[in-house]
Residue, then its C-alpha position, 0 to 999 in steps of 0.5 A: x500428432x495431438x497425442x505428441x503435442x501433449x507427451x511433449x508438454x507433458x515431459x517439459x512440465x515435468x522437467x519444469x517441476x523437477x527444477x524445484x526442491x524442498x526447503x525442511x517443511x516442504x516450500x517447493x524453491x529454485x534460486x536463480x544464481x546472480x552474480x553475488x559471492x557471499x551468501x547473506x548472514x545473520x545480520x544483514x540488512x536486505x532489501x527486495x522485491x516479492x511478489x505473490x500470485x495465485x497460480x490457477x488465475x495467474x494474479x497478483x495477491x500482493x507484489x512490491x515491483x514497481x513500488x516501495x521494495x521491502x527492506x529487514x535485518x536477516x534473523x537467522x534464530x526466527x526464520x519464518x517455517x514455509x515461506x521464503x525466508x527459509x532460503x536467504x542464508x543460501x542466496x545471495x545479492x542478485x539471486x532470484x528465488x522461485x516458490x510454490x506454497x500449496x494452499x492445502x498446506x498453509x490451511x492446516x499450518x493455520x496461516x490462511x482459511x479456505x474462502x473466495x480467494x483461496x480455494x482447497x487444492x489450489x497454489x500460491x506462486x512467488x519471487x523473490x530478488x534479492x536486490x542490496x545489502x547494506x552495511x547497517x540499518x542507517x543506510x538501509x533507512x536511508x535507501x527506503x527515504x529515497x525509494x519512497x520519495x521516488x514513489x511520492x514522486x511517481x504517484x504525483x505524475x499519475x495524478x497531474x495525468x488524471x488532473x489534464x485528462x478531467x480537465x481539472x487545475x489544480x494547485x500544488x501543496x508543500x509535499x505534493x496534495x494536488x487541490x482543485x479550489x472551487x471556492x476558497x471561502x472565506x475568513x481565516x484559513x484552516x490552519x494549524x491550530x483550528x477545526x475544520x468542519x468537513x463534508x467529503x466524498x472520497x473516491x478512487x481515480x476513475x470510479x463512479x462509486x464513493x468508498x466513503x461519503x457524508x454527502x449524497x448528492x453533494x448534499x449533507x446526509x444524516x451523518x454528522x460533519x467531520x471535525x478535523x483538528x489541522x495539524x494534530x496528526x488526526x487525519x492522512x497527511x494529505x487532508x491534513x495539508x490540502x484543507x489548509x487552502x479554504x475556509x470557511x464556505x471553501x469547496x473544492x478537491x483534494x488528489x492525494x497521492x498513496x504516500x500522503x494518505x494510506x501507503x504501502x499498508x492501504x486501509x483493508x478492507x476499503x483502501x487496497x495498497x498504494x491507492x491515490x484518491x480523489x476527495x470531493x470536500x465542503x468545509x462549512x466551519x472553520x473554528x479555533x481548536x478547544x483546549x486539549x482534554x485530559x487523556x482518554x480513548x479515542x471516541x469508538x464512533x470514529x474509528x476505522x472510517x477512511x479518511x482518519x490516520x491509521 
């Protein structure tokens, strides 16, 4: 009986695999007909959704469902060479696309190396639905506005769950920063214009462990204050908005839904895509901002820390 079971599976797994065919550098595909006529064009503006899994765990290395789809103009003189771009011009709006990329294969094109998540021997699974074309790239800008807007939205939801869930009350800025005001402090607000001297503790919702801090404790440590000039487009827009609240002595906490911090891109390797976070802020100054200095690089020392605008 055993050895049924087994020639059975065998013989599906085999019908499965022979349901896949090569694109000219080997991508194993299937597409799934929808109920589109015409097949894309060079040209076209596209929108859809991808999503990358590691075949031997079954998880996601990166997937756009359920968040912002992706959105480009088809450039039939640079189709990407094994990957899925390969099969546009054969498919068509409401097609689905299956792939398999071989691991092996993507390290001798030098597109990947052999490391912790990507081991020899090993395949990637991806799909692809191929959900609307437009009819020129205003349209197209206009749908990716409305699908992040809907994402902003979503990600304010899961926030004010968090808020009720903590007990914390918050209040609600212009674009949707949710602050939790401990202590407004006093003096002028940290407006535009001025410089917000800031102690900070940033963390994911949920997490014990601070992925930044110049705090321990909620003390200050040996690194320095952050100076934040409030609205130079310096900071993540959601600092940039809820510091606005306090002044100087103000204590509180900032929820910053992914749009107004690092978005679809994340901050690798800290801050994965689509991350609300949740910061612990001190402002112990508020100044008015020195005149502007001439051009010149941006100070190395502040580079790449977390909570600055990338």
């Amino acid at each position: 009986m055993k050895n049924t079971v087994k020639l059975l599976l065998a013989i599906v797994l085999f019908a499965s695999c022979n349901q896949y065919e090569k694109t000219p550098t080997g991508l194993a595909y299937k597409i799934t007909k929808g109920n589109g006529k015409d097949k894309l064009k060079n040209g076209d503006a596209i929108k859809l959704n991808i999503e990358y899994k590691l075949a031997a765990k079954d998880s996601i290395l990166s997937s756009s469902y359920g968040h912002i789809p992706v959105y480009f103009v088809l450039d039939t003189a640079h189709l990407g060479k094994y990957n899925f771009t390969e099969l546009l011009t054969s498919s068509a709006v409401g097609d689905k696309i299956e792939f398999r990329l071989s691991v092996d294969t993507l390290k001798r094109m030098g597109m990947i190396d052999y490391n912790a998540i990507f081991h020899k021997g090993e395949f990637i699974n991806g799909k692809v639905d191929i959900l609307k074309s437009f009819k020129g790239q205003p349209e197209m800008m206009e749908d990716y506005t409305k699908e992040s807007v809907d994402q902003k939205n979503r990600e304010i939801t899961e926030l004010k769950a968090y808020a009720t869930k903590k007990g914390i009350k918050t209040v609600s800025t212009k674009e949707g920063v949710l602050v939790e005001i401990q202590n407004e402090g006093t003096g002028p607000k940290a407006d535009s214009g001025m410089v917000a001297v800031v102690l900070y503790r940033g963390a994911f919702p949920d997490a014990k462990a601070a992925f930044d801090s110049n705090m321990l404790n909620g003390k200050p440590t040996s690194a320095m204050p952050f100076k934040v000039p409030i609205g130079m487009n310096a900071v993540i827009k959601g600092w940039d908005e809820g510091l606005r609240l306090f002044g100087k002595g103000g204590k509180g906490r900032l929820l910053v839904p992914s749009m107004l911090g690092y978005g679809p891109q994340g901050s690798a390797p800290v801050i994965p895509p689509y991350a609300n976070l949740v910061f612990d802020v001190e402002i112990t100054d508020v100044t008015v901002a020195p005149p502007p200095a001439p051009a010149q690089s941006q100070n190395p020392a502040l580079q790449g820390t977390p909570h600055q605008k990338q």
